[in-house]
N, CA and C of each residue as an Amber inpcrd file, in Angstrom:
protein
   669
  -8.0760000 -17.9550000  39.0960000  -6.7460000 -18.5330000  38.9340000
  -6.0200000 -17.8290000  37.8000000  -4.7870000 -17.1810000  37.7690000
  -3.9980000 -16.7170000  36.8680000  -3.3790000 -17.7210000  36.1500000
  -2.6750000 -17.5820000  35.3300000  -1.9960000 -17.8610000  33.8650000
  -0.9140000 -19.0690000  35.0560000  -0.7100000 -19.9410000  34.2190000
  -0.0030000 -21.0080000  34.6880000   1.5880000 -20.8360000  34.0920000
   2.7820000 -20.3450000  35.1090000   3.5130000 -19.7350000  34.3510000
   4.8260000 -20.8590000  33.7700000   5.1570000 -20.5940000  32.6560000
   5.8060000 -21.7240000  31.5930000   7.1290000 -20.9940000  31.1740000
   8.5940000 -21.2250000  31.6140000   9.2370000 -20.5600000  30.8450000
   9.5630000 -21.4760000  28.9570000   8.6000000 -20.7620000  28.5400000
   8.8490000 -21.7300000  26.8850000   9.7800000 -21.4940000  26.1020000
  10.9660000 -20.3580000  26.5990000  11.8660000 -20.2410000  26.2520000
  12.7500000 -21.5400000  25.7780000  12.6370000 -21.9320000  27.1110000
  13.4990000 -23.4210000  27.2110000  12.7340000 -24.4870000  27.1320000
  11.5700000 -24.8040000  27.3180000  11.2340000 -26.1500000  27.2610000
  10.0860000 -26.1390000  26.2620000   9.6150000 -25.4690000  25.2290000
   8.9720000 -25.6790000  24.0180000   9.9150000 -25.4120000  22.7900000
  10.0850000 -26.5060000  22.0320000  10.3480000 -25.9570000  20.5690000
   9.2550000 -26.6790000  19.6150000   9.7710000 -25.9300000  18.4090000
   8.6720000 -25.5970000  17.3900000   9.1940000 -25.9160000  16.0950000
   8.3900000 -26.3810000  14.8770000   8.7530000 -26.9420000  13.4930000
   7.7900000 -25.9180000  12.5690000   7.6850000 -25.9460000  11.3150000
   7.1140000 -25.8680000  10.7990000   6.4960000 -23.7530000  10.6700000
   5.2480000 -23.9550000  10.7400000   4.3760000 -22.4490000  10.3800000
   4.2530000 -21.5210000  11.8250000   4.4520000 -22.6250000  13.3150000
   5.2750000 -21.9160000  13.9070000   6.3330000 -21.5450000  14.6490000
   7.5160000 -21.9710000  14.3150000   8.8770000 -21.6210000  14.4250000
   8.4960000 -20.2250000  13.3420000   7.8820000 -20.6750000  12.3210000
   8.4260000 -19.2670000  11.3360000   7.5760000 -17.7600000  11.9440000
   6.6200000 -18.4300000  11.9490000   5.1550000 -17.2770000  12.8850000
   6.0450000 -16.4790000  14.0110000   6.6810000 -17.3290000  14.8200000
   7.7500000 -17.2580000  16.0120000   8.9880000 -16.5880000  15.7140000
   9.9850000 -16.6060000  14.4990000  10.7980000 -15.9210000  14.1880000
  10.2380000 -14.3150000  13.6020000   9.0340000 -14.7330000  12.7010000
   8.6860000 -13.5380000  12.3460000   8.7490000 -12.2360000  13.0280000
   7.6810000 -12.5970000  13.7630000   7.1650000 -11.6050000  14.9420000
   8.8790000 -11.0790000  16.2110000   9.2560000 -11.8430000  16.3120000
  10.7550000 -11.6660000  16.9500000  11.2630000 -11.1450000  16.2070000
  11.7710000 -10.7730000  14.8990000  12.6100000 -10.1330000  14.3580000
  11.6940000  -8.9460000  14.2860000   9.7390000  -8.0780000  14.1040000
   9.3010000  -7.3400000  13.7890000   8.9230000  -6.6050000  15.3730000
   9.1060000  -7.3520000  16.6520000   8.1910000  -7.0670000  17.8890000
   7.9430000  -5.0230000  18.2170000   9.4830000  -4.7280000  17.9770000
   9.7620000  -3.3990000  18.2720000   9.1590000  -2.3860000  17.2810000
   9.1530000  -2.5660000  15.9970000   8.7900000  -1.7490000  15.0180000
   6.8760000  -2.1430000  15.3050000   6.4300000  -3.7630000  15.5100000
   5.3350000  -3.6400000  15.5740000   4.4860000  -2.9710000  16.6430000
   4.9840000  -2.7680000  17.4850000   4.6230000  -2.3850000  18.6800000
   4.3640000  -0.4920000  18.6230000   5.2780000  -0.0440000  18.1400000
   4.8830000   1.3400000  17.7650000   3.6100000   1.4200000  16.4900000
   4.0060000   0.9420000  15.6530000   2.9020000   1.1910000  14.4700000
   1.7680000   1.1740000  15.2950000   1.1290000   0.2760000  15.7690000
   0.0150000  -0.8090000  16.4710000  -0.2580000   0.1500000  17.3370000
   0.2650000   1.0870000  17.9350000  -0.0150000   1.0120000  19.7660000
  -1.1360000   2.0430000  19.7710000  -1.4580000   2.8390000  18.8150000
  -2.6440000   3.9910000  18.9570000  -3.4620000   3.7100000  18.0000000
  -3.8040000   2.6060000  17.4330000  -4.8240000   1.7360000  16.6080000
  -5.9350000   1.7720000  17.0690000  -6.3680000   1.8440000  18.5600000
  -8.0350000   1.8570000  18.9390000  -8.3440000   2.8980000  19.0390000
  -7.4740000   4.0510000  18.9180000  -7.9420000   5.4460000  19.2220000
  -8.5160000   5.7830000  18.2070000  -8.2040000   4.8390000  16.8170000
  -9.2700000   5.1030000  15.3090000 -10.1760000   4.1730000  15.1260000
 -10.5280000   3.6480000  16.5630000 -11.3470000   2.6590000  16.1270000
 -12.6160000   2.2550000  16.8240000 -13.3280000   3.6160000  16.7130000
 -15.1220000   3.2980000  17.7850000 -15.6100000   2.0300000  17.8220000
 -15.9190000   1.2820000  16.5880000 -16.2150000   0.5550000  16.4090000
 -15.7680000  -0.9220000  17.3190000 -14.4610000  -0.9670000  17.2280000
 -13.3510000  -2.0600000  17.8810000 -13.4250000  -1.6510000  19.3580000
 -13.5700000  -0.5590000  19.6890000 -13.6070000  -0.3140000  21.4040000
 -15.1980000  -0.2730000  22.1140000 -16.0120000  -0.1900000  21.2360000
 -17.4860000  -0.9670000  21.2160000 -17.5110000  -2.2450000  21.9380000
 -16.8960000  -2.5420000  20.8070000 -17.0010000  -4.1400000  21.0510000
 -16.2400000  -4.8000000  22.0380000 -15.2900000  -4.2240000  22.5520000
 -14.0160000  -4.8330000  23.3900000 -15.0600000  -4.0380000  24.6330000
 -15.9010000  -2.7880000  24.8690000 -16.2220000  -2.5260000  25.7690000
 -17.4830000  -3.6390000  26.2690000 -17.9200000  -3.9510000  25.2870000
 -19.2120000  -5.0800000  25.8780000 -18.6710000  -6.2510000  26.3290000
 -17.4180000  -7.1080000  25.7370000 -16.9480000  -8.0170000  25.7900000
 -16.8710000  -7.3630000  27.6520000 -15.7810000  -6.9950000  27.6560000
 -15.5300000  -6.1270000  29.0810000 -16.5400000  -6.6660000  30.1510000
 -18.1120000  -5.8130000  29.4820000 -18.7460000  -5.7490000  30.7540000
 -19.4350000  -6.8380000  31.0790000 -19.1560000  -8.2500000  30.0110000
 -19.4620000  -9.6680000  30.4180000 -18.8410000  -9.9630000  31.4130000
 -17.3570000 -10.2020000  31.1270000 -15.9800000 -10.4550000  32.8090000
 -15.4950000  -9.5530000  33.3730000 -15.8660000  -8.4000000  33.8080000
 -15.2770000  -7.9050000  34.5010000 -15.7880000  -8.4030000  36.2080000
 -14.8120000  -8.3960000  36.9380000 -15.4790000  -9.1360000  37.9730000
 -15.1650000 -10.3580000  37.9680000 -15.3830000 -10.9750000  37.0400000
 -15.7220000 -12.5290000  36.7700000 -14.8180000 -13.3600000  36.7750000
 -13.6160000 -13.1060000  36.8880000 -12.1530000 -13.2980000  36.9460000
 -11.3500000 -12.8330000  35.8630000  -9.6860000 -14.0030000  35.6050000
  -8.6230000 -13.6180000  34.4000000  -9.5270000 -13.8840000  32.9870000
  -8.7670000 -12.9430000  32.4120000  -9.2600000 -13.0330000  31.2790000
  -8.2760000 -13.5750000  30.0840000  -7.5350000 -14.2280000  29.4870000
  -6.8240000 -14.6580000  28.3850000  -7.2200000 -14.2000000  27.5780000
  -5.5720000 -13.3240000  26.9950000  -5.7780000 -12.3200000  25.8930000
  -4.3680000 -13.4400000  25.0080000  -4.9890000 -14.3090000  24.1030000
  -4.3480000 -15.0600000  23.5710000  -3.9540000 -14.6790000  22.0070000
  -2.3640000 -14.6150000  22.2590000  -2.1250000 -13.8860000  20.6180000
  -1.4320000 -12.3910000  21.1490000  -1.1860000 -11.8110000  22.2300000
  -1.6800000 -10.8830000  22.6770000  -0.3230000  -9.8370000  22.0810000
   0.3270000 -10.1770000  21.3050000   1.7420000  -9.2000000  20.6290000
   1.9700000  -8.4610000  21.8400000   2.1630000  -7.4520000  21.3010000
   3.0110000  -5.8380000  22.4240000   1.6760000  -5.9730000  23.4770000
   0.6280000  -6.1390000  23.6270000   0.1570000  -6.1930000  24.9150000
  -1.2500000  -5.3150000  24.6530000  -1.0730000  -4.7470000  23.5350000
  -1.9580000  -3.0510000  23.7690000  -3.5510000  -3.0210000  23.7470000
  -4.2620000  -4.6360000  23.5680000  -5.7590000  -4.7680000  23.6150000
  -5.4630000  -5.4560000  25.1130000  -4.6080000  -6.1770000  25.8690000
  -4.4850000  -6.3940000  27.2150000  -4.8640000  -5.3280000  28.0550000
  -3.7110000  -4.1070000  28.0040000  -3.7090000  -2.9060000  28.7240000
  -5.0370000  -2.4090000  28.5450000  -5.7220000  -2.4870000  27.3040000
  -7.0280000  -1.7130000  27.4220000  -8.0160000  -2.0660000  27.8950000
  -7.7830000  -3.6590000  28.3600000  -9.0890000  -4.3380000  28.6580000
  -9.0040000  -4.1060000  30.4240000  -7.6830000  -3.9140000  30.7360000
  -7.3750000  -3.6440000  31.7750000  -7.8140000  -2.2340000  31.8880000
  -7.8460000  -1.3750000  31.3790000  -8.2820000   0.0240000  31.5060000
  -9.7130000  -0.0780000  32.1450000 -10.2940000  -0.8620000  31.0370000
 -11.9690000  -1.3210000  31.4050000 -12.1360000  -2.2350000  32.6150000
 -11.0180000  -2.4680000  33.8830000 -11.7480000  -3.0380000  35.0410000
 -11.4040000  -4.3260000  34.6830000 -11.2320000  -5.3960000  33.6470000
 -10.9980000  -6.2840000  33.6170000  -9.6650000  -7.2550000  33.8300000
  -9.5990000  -8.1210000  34.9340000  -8.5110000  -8.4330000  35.3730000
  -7.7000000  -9.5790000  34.0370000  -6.7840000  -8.8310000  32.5200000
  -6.4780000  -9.2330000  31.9430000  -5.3000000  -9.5690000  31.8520000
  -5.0080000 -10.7030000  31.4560000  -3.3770000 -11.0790000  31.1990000
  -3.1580000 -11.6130000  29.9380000  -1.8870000 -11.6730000  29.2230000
  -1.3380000 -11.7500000  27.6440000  -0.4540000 -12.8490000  27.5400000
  -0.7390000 -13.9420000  26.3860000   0.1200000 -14.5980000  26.0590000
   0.0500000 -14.5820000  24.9190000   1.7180000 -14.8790000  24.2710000
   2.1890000 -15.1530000  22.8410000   2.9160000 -15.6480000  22.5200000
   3.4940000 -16.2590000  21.4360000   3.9660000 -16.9030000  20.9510000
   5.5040000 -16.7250000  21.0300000   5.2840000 -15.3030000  20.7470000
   7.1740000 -14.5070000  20.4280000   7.7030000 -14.2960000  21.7030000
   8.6590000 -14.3490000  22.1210000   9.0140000 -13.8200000  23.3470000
   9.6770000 -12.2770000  23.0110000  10.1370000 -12.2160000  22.0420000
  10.4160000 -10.5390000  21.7470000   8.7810000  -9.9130000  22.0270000
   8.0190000 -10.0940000  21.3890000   6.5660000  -9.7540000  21.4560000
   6.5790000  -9.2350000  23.1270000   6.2920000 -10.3140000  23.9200000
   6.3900000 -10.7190000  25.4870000   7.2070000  -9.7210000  26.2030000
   8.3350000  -9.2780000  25.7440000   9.2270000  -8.5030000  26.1790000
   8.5990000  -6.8280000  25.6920000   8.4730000  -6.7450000  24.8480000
   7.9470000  -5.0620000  24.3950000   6.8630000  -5.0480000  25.5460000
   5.7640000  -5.7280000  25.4630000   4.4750000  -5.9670000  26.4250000
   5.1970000  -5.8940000  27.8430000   5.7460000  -6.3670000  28.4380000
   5.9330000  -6.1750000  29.5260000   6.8500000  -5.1760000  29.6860000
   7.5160000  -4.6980000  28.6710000   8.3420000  -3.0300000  28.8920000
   7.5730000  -1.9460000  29.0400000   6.5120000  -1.9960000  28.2810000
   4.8730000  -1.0660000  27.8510000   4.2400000  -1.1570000  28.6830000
   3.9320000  -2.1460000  29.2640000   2.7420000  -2.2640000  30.2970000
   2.7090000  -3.2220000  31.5420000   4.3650000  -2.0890000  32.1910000
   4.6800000  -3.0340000  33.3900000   3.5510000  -2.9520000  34.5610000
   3.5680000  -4.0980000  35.3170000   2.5510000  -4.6920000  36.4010000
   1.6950000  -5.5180000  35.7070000   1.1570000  -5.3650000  34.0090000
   0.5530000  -6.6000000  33.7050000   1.0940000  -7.9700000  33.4520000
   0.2910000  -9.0750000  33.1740000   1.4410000 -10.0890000  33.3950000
   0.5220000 -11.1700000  31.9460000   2.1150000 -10.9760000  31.3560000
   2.4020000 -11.6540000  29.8310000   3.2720000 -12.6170000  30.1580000
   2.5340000 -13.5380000  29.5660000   3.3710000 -14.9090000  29.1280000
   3.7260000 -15.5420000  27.7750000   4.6030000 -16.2320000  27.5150000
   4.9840000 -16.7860000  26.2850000   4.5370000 -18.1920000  26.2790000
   3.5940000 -18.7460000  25.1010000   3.0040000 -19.7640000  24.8460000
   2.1630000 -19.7790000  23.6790000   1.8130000 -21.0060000  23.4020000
   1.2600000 -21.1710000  22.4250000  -0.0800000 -21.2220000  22.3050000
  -0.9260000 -20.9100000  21.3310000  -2.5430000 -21.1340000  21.5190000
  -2.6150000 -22.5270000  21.2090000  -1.9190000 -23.6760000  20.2470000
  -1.9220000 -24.7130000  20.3950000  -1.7360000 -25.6720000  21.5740000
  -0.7970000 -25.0760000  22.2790000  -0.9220000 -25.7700000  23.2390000
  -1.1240000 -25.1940000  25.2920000  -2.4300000 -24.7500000  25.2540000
  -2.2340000 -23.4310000  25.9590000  -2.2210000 -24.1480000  27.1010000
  -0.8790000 -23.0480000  28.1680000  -0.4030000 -23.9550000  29.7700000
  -1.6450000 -23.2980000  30.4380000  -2.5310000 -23.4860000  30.4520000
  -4.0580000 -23.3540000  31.4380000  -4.8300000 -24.2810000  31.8040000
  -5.0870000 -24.1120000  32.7720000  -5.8690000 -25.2190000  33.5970000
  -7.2680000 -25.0040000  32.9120000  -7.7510000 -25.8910000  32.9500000
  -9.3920000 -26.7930000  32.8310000 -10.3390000 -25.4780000  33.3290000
 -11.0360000 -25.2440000  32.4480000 -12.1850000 -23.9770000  33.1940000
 -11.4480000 -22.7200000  33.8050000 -10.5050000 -22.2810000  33.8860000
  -9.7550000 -21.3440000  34.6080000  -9.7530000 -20.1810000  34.1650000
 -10.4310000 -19.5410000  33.0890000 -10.4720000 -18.2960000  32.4500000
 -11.5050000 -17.8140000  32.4580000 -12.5290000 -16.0480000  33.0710000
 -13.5210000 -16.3980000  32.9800000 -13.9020000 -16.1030000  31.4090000
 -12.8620000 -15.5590000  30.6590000 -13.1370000 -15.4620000  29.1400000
 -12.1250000 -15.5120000  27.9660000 -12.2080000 -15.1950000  27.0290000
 -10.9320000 -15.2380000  25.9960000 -11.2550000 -14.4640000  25.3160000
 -10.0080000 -13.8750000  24.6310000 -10.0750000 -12.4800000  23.5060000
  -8.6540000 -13.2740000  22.7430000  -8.9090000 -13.8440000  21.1360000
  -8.0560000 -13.5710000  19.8050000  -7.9800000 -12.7400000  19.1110000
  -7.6590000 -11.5400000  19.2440000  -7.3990000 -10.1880000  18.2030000
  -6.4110000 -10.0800000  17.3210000  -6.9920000 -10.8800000  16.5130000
  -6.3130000 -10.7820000  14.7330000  -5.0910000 -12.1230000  15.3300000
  -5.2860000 -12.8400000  16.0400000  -4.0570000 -14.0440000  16.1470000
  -4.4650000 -15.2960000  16.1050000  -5.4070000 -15.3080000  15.0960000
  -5.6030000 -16.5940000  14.3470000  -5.3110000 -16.7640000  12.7140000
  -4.7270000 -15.3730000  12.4490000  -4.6240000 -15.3810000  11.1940000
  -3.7330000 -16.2540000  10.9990000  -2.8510000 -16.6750000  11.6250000
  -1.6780000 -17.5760000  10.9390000  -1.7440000 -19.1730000  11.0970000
  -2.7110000 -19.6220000  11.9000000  -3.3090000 -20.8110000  12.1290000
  -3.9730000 -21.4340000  10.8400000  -3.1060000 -22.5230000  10.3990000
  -3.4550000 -23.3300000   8.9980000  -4.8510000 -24.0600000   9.4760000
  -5.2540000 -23.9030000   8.8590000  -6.7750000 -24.3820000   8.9230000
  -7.0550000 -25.8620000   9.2790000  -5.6380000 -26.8920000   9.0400000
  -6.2120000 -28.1090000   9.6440000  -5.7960000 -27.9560000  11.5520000
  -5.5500000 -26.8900000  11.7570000  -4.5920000 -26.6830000  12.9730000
  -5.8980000 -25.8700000  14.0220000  -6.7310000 -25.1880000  13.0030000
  -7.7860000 -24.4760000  14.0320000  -8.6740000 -24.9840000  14.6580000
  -8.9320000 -26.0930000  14.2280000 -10.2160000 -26.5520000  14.5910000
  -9.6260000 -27.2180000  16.3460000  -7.8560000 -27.7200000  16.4490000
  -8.1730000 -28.1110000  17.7630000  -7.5980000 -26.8770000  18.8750000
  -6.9730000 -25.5440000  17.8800000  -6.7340000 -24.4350000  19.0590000
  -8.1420000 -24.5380000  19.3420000  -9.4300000 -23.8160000  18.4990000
 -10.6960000 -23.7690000  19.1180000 -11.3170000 -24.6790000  20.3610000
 -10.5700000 -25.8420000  20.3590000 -10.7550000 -27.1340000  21.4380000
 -10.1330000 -26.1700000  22.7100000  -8.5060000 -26.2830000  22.6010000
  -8.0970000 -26.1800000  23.7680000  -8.9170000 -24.3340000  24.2260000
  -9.7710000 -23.2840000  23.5910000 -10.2290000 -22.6560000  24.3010000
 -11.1360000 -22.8600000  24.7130000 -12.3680000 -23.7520000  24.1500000
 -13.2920000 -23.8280000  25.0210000 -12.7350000 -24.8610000  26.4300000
 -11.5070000 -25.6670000  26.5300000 -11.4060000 -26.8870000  27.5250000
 -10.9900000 -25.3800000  28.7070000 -10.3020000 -24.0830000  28.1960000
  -9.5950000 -23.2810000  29.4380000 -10.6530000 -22.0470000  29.8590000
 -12.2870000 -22.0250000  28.8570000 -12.7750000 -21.1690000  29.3030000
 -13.7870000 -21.7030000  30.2360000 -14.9270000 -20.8920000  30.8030000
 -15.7050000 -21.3070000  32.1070000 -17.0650000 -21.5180000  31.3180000
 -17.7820000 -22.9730000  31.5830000 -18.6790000 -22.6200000  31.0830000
 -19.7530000 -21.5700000  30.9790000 -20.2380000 -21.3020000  29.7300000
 -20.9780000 -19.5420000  30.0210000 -19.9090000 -18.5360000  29.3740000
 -18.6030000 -18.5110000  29.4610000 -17.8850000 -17.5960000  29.5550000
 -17.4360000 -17.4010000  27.9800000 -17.3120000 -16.1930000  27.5560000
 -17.5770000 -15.2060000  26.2910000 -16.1340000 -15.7340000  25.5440000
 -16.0810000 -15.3220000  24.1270000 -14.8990000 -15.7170000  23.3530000
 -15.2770000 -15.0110000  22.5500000 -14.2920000 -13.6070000  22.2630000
 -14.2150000 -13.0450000  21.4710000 -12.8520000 -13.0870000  19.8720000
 -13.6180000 -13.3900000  18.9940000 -12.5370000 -13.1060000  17.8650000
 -13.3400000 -12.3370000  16.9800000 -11.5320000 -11.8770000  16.9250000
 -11.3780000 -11.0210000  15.8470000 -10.3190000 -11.4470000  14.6920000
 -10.4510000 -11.0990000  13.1280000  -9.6980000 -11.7600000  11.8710000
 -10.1700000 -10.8130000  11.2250000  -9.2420000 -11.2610000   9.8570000
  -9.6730000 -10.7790000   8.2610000 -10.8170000 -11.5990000   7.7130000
 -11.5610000 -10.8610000   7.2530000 -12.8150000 -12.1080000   6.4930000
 -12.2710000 -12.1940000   4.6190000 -12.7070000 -13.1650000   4.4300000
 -12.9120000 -13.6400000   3.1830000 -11.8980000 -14.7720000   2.8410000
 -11.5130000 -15.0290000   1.5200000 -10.8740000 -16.3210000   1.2370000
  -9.7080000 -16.7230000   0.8420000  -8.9400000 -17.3310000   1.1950000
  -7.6460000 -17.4530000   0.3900000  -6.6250000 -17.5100000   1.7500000
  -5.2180000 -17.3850000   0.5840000  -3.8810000 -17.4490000   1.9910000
  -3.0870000 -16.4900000   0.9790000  -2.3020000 -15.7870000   1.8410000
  -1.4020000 -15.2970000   1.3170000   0.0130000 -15.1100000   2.3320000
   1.2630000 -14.9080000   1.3030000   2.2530000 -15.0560000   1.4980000
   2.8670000 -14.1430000   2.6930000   3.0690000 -13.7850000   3.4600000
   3.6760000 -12.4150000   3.9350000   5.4700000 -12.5680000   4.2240000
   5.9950000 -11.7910000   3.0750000   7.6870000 -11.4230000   3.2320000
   8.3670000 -11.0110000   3.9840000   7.0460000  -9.6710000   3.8760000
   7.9910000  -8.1680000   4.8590000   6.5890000  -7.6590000   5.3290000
   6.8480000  -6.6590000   6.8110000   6.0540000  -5.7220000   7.1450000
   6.4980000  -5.5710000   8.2140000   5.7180000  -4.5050000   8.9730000
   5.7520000  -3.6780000  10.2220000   7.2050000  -2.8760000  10.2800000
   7.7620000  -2.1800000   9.7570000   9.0290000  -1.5680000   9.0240000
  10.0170000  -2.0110000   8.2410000   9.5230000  -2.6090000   7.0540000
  10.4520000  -3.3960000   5.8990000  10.6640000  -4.5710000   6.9030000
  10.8600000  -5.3790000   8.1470000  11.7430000  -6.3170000   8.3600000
  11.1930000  -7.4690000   7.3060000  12.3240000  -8.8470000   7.3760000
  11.2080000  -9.6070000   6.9600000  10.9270000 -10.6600000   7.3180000
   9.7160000 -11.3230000   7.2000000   9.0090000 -12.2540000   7.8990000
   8.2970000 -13.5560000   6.7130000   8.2460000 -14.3630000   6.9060000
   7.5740000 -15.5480000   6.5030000   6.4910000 -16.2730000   7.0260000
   5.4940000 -15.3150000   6.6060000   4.1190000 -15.9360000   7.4800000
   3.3520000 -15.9220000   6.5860000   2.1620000 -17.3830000   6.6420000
   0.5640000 -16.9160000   5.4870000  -0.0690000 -16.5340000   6.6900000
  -0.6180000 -15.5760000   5.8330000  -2.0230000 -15.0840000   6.4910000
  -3.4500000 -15.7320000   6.2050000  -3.9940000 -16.2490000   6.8370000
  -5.2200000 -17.0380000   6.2510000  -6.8650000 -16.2200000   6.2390000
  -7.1160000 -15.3840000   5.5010000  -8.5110000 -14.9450000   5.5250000
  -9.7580000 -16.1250000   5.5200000 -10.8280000 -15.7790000   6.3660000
 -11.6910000 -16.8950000   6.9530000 -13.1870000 -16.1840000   6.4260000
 -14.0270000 -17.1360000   6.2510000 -15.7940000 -16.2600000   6.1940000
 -16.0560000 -16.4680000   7.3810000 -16.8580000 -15.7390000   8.2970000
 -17.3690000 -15.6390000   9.3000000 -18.3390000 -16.7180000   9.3010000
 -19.2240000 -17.0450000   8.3390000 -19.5940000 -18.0630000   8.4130000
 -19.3530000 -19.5860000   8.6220000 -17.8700000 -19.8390000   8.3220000
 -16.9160000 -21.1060000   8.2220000 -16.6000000 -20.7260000   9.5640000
 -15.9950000 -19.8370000  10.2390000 -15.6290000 -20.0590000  11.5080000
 -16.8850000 -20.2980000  12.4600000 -17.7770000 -19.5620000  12.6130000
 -19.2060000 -19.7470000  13.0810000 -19.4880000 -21.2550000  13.2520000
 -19.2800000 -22.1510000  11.7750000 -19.5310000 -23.5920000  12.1090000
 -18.6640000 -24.3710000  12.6660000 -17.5020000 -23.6480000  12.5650000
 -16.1470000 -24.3770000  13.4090000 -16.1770000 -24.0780000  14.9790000
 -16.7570000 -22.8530000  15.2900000 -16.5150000 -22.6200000  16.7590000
 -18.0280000 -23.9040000  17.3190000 -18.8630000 -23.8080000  16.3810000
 -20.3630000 -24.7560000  17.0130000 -19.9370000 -26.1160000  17.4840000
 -18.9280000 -26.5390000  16.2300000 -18.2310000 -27.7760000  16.5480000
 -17.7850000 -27.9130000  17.8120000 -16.7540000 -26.9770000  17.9290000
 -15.8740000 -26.8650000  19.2730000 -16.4600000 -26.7390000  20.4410000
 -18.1270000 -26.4240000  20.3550000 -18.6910000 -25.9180000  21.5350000
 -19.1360000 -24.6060000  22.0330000 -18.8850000 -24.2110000  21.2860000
 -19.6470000 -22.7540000  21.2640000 -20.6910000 -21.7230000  20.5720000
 -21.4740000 -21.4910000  21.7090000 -22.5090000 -20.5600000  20.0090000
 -22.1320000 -18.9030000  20.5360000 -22.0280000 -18.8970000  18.5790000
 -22.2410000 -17.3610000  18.3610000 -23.2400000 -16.4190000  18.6140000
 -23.1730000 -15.4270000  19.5960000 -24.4680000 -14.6000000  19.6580000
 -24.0800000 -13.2580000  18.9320000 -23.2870000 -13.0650000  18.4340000
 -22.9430000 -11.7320000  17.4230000 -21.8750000 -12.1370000  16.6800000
 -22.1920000 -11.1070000  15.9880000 -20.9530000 -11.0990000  14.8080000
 -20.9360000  -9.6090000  14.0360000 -20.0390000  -9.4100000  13.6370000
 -19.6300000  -7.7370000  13.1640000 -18.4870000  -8.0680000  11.7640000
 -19.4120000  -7.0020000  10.9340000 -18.0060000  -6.8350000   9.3030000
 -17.8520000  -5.2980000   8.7970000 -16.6830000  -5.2230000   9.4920000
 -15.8440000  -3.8910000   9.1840000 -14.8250000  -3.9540000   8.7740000
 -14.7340000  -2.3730000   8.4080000 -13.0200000  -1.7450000   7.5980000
 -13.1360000  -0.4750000   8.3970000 -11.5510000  -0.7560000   9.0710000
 -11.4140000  -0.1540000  10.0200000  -9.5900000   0.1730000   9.8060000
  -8.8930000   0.8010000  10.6370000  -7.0800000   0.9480000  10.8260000
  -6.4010000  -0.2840000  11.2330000  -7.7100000  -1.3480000  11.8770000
  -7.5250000  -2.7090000  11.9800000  -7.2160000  -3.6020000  11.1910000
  -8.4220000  -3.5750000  10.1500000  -8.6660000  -4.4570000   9.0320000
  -9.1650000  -3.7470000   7.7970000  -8.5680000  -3.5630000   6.5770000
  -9.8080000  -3.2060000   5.5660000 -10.8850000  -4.1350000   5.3970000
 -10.7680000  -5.4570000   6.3350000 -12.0090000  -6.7030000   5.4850000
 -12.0060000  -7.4830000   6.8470000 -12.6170000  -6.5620000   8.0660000
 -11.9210000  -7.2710000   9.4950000 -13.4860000  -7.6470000   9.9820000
 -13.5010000  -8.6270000  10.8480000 -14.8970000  -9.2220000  11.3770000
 -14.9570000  -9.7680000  12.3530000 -15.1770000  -9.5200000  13.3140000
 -15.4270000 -10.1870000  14.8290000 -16.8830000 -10.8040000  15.0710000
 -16.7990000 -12.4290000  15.9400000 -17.8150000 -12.6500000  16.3470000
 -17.0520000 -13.0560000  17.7100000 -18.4860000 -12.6210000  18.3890000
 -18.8430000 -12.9650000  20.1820000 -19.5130000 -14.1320000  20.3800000
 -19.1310000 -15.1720000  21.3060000 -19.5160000 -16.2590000  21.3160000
 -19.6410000 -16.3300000  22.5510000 -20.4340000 -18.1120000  23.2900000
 -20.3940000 -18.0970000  24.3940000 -20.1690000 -19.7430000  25.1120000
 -19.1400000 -20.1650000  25.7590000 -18.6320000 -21.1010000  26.1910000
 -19.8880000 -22.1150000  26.4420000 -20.6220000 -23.1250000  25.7800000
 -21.7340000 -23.9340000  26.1800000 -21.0350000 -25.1930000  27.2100000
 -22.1280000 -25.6320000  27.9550000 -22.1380000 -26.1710000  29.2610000
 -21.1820000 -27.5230000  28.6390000
């Protein structure tokens, strides 16, 4: 079953960390989208890992690439055979992605409140789009992915590791933006995803064109 399609243009609005998350990224989509777009080509390590993730669902059905900006870990997962589709938050975001990588299919939505049916994904990929998720707010996105993945079925994230929040003004070509970024220990998320229902069978801590302090764990949707 594909992506349940929502125009959230019109019928979601937003308060708070993300309206601003949401303006941010809309005023940066175009400038981010170039910086970003040849990022895995420096990154063995990150296409490792996106290749194993891969050879869990491929086959296996859609895959939800949640967070998914300009599109460009979508398109690649799609490179790898995997039938992937992108949602985000920004609709500027949504728009570069589907200018970049027409025939795939991006939607605009929220990870808080994701328009997917019950079991309907055979997996999920967050690449670096939990950073802006306030910490009393993660624990129930982590809900609504295990309620849209299949049991069995893989959840990959990726973040900054370590501690703290910080402010973000400006980036991705001077624009500017008003977002915290929240750095996490792999270990704190580890006990948050167990909560939610899922166990970790890997985990990875690198500095990479990704992250100087970036860390992915692979998890797996329990029954």
């Amino acid at each position: 079953m594909g992506p349940v399609r929502l125009d959230y243009r019109d019928r979601m609005t937003f308060d708070g960390w993300l309206a601003d998350t949401r303006a941010s990224y809309d005023t940066v989509a175009a400038d981010y989208a170039d910086l970003v777009r040849d990022l895995l080509d420096r990154t063995p390590y990150e296409r490792a890992v996106l290749a194993l993730f891969a050879g869990r669902v491929k086959s296996a059905g859609p895959v939800a690439d949640v967070g998914c900006g300009a599109g460009r870990v979508t398109a690649h997962l799609r490179d790898l055979g995997v039938d992937a589709f992108g949602i985000d938050l920004s609709p500027a975001m949504i728009d570069v992605a589907r200018r970049d990588h027409p025939g795939l299919r991006f939607e605009v939505g929220s990870m808080t409140d994701l328009g997917l049916a019950d079991a309907s994904v055979a997996g999920l990929i967050a690449w670096y789009s939990l950073i802006h998720v306030p910490d009393d707010e993660l624990d129930p996105v982590l809900q609504h992915f295990r309620r849209v993945v299949r049991p069995g079925g893989p959840l990959l994230l990726a973040f900054h590791a370590g501690d703290g929040t910080r402010l973000k003004t400006r980036g991705y070509g001077g624009h500017p933006m008003n977002v915290y970024v929240h750095l996490r220990r792999p270990a704190d998320l580890t006990a948050r995803l167990d909560a939610a229902g899922f166990a970790v069978e890997a985990q990875m801590s690198l500095s990479s064109a990704e992250s100087d302090a970036g860390a992915m764990l692979l998890a797996r949707r329990m029954p």
